[in-house]
Structure formats: C-alpha cells, structure tokens
Legacy VTK file of the C-alpha trace (Angstrom):
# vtk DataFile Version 3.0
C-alpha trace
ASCII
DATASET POLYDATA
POINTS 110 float
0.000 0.000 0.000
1.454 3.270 -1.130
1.342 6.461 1.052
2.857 9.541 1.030
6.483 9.835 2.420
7.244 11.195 5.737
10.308 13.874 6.512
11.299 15.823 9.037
8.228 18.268 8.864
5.812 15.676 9.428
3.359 15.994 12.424
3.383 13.352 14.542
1.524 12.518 17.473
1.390 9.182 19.989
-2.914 8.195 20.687
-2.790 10.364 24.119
-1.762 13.780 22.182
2.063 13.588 23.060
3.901 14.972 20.063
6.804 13.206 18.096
10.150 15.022 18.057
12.002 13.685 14.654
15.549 13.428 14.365
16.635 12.471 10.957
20.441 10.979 10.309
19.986 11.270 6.496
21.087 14.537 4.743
21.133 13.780 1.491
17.684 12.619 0.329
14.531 15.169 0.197
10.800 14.974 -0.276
9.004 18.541 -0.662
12.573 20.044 1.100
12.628 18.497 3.995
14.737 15.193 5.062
12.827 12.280 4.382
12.752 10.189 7.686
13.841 6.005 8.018
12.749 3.796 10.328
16.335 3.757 12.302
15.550 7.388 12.975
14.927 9.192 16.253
11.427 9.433 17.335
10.783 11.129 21.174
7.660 11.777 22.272
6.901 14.235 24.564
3.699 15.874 26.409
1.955 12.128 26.680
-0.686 12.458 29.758
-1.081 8.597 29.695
-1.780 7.032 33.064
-1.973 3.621 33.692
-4.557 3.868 37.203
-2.477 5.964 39.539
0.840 5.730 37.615
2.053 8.109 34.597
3.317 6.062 31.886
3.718 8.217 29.135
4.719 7.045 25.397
8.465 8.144 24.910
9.116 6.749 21.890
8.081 5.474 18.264
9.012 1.830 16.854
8.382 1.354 13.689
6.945 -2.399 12.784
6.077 -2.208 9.166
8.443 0.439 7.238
8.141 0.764 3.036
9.142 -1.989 1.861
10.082 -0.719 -1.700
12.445 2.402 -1.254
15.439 2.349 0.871
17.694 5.579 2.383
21.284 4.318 3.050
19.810 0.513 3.092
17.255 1.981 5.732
13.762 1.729 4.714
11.576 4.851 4.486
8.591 5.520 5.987
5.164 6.710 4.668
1.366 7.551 5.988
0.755 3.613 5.194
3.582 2.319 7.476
2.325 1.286 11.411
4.517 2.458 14.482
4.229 1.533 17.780
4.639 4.461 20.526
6.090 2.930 23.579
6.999 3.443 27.498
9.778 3.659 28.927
10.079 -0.405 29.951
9.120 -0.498 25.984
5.798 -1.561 26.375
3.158 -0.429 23.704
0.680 1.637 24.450
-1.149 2.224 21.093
-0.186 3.062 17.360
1.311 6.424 16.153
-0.619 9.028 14.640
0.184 11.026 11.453
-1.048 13.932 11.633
0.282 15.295 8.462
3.009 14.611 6.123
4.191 16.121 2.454
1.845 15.410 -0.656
4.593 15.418 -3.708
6.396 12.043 -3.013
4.928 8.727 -2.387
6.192 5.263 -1.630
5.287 1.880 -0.704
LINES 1 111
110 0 1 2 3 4 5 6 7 8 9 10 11 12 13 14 15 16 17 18 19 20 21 22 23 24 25 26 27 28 29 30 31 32 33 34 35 36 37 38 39 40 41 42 43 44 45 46 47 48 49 50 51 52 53 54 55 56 57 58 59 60 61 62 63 64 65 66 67 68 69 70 71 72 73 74 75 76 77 78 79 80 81 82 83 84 85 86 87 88 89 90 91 92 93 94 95 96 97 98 99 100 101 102 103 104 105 106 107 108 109
C-alpha cells in the first residue's frame, strides 16, 4: 500500500496527544525540502498524559513495525502515511499506534 512519504516536517503525534520530536540521520535525500525520515531514525515523544490507574506512563518513543518496503535511504527503509509504528513506554511496552497527523503530498512510496 502506497502512502505519502514522511520527513522531518511531518506531524506526529502518539494516541494520548504527546507529540513526536524527529531526528533524521539522512542529509542527502529530500521529499518537498525536507529530510525524508527512516525507520532507524529518532522518534521522542513528549507531552503524553497517559496514566496507567495511579501511575504516569507516558509514550516516549516510536518503533516502527512495518516500514516501506520498496524504497530504501542508506539501506534503511523509508517511511510513509501507510507504514504502522508503535509508541512505547519507557520499559518499551506499547501503548497504542502512532498518529500522522500530516506529512508532504509530492512524493509517495510503498
């Protein structure tokens, strides 16, 4: 399934509201001039309310189970608004999928 590539200005958010902080290694490789974004990339989270009873357990970070399989950055896959990522706590448990707010509209992949 194709969907349209992420990059750095891409609006991420984890299911609670907490918004994704990317941080891109790749600075070669563009989509609508900004850095597209790989699945080995940085994803923090931050602002997530989440509480688990009494307990905050906020999502931290983003792990990315399905990336494009189709186009690669430096042998790293890509990711796109088709891909699934799991936003996790800090003992890496998942606590529900990302959401893409918005991405760029000129470059697709799959």
């Amino acid at each position: 399934m194709a969907g349209h590539s992420l990059n750095i200005n891409s609006t991420l958010q984890c299911p609670h509201g907490g918004s994704v902080k990317i941080t891109s290694t790749n600075t070669k490789t563009k989509a609508n001039n900004a850095f597209m974004v790989t699945a080995n990339d940085t994803f923090v989270i931050a602002g997530c309310p989440f509480m688990i009873g009494s307990a905050s357990s906020p999502c931290l970070t983003v792990r990315w189970l399905v990336p494009d399989s189709q186009v690669k950055i430096n042998s790293n896959p890509t990711l796109s608004s088709s891909n699934t990522g799991m936003c996790l706590n800090v003992a890496q448990a998942p606590q529900g999928s990302v959401v893409i707010i918005n991405t760029q509209t000129k470059v697709q992949s799959r």
